[in-house]
C-alpha angles and dihedrals in degrees: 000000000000134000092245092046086047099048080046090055095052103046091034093036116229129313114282087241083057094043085054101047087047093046096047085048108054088234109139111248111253097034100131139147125227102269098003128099106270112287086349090159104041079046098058092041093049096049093051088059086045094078089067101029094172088060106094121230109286089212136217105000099199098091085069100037092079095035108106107200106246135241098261089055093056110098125170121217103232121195124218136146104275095052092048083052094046088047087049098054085043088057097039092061098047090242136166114224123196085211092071100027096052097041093237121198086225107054095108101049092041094051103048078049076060082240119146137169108221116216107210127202106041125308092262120096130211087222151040123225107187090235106053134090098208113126110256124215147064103348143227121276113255109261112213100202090056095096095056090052082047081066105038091059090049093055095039095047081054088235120186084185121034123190128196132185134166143209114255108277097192084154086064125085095226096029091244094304095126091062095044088060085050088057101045085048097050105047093050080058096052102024108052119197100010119125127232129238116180123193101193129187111240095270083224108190097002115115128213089010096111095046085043081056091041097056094057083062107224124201098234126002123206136190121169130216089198091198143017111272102266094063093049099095089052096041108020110024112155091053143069129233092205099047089052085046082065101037085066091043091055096042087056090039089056101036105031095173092055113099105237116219136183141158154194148224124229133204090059100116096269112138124224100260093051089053089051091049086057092052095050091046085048087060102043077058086060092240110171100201130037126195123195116178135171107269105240118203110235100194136346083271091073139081126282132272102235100192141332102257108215120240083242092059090048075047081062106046091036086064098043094053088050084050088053087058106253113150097223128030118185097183112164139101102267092044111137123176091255104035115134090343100151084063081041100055085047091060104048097048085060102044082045088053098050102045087053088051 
C-alpha cells in the first residue's frame, strides 16, 4: 500500500467493503498489516470458522506445528476381506457408524473383527465440540425403522457385544432417548443373547430422557467427560461436567445392576493432577470402567494437539485409576470408548464377579 492510500485510510477511515466485512466477521475495524489489505489474515481466519460458526476457535496453532506424530500413533489401514463385507452391510442398511464419522484409528482392525459402532439419529450433530469430527448443523429427521436395521446388522455381524452411540439431538424433546430404548429393545429381539452398550450424549435439559434409557435396561452404559472441567469451555462448550458427573450417577442409581462407563481425551492441555481430580470424581459417580486415550486432531479446524502423551505415562495412569477401585482401565494411546469392548465387557463381568465371591 502506499504512503498516500494509507494517510487516506487513516483521515477518511477504511473502505465500506472493508467496514462490512469487518463488521460480519467480528474483526475489529482498523486491524491491518503493512502491504496487505486491512486485517487480510484475521479475516481469512475468521471466514474459515465461519463455516461452522457454532465451532469455537481452535486457538494458536504453533504447539502442534512442530509435533511429529510418533511411531506408536501411526497406524496403517490395512484391506482385507472381512472389513470390505462389514462396510457393505453398513452400506446395505443405510447405517451411520461413529467409526467413520468420527475418523477412528481403529477403523481398520474393528471392522476386519466384523466389529462396528453404530451412530443412531442421523449423522448430523446440535452441537460442535472442538474436538470432534461429527458433521454440525440442521439434522437428520429421526427414522423410526432404524432400530430394526440396528438389529439386523447385529444379527447378521454375529455380535456378542453390540455397541450403539448417537450424535447430540438438543432439537429433540428427549434428546433421542426414546430411540435408544428401541434399539436396545430390538436387537434383544433379533439378536438373542448379545449384550447392549450404550454411549449416550448427557440428555442436558431434557427431563425424564435418562429414566426412559434406564428402563430399556442396557449392559453397560457409557457416557464420556472427554476432558477435565477447565477445558470444557475450548473443547466441550455447550455441555456441563458436572451435569454428565450426575448423569452417570443416576444411570447407576436407576439400574444398579448396569456396568457405567466414561472416558477422556488427552493431549488437550489438561495437566495430571487434573486428570487425577476427574478419576477420582468418576469414582465418587460410582463408574465401573475408565478410558483414557491420546486426542487426535481431525482437520486444521480443530483443536490442537497439546503433546504426544507416552504409553508409559497411560502405564501410569492406567495403574492410579486401578488404585482408585474401578473394575476395568483402558489407558493407551489408541484407546476409544468403544475399542475392543466386546473383550471389555468380558472382563468386567468377571472382575465384577470375583470381587462379589
Amino acid at each position: 500500500m502506499t504512503a498516500f492510500r494509507w494517510c487516506a485510510r487513516l483521515a477518511f477511515g477504511w473502505p465500506v467493503a472493508d467496514r462490512e466485512e469487518h463488521a460480519r466477521t467480528g474483526v475489529p475495524e482498523g486491524e491491518g498489516y503493512p502491504g496487505v489489505a486491512p486485517g487480510r489474515k484475521r479475516l481469512e481466519a475468521r471466514r474459515a470458522r465461519l463455516r461452522d460458526p457454532r465451532r469455537p476457535a481452535p486457538g494458536p496453532a504453533e504447539p502442534e506445528a512442530s509435533l511429529r506424530k510418533p511411531p506408536w500413533l501411526r497406524v496403517r489401514l490395512a484391506d482385507s476381506a472381512e472389513l470390505r463385507d462389514t462396510r457393505a452391510l453398513v452400506r446395505e442398511l443405510r447405517l451411520h457408524t461413529v467409526c467413520e464419522e468420527a475418523a477412528c484409528p481403529n477403523l481398520g482392525e474393528c471392522w476386519a473383527q466384523r466389529h462396528a459402532t453404530v451412530m443412531i439419529l442421523g449423522s448430523v450433530c446440535t452441537r460442535a465440540c472442538s474436538f470432534c469430527n461429527v458433521k454440525t448443523g440442521a439434522p437428520d429427521t429421526v427414522d423410526a425403522r432404524e432400530p430394526d436395521r440396528v438389529a439386523e446388522a447385529a444379527a447378521r455381524l454375529g455380535l456378542r457385544h453390540v455397541v450403539v452411540t448417537s450424535v447430540d439431538r438438543d432439537d429433540l424433546p428427549d434428546g433421542g432417548a426414546a430411540h435408544f430404548a428401541a434399539c436396545i429393545d430390538s436387537i434383544r429381539r433379533h439378536a438373542p443373547g448379545a449384550t447392549v452398550e450404550v454411549l449416550t450424549p448427557d440428555f442436558r435439559r431434557k427431563p425424564g430422557a435418562v429414566e426412559r434409557v434406564a428402563a430399556a435396561q442396557p449392559d453397560v452404559w457409557n457416557h464420556n467427560l472427554e476432558t477435565v472441567p477447565r477445558r470444557y469451555r475450548a473443547v466441550r462448550p455447550g455441555a456441563s461436567y458436572r451435569h454428565s458427573l450426575a448423569l452417570l450417577a443416576s444411570a447407576k442409581r436407576l439400574t444398579p445392576g448396569v456396568f457405567t462407563k466414561s472416558g477422556i481425551m488427552v493431549g488437550l492441555g489438561e495437566r495430571e493432577s487434573e486428570v487425577e481430580a476427574v478419576l477420582d470424581d468418576l469414582r465418587g459417580a460410582d463408574v465401573d470402567f475408565v478410558t483414557l486415550g491420546q486426542y487426535l486432531r481431525p482437520s486444521l479446524r480443530h483443536i490442537p494437539v497439546s503433546r504426544w502423551v507416552s504409553p508409559d505415562e497411560f502405564d501410569r495412569y492406567r495403574e492410579k485409576a486401578l488404585a482408585r477401585g474401578f473394575l476395568q482401565v483402558s489407558a493407551s494411546p489408541l484407546t476409544r470408548s468403544s475399542y475392543h469392548a466386546d473383550a471389555d465387557f468380558e472382563r468386567l463381568r468377571a472382575e465384577r464377579a470375583r470381587r462379589l465371591a
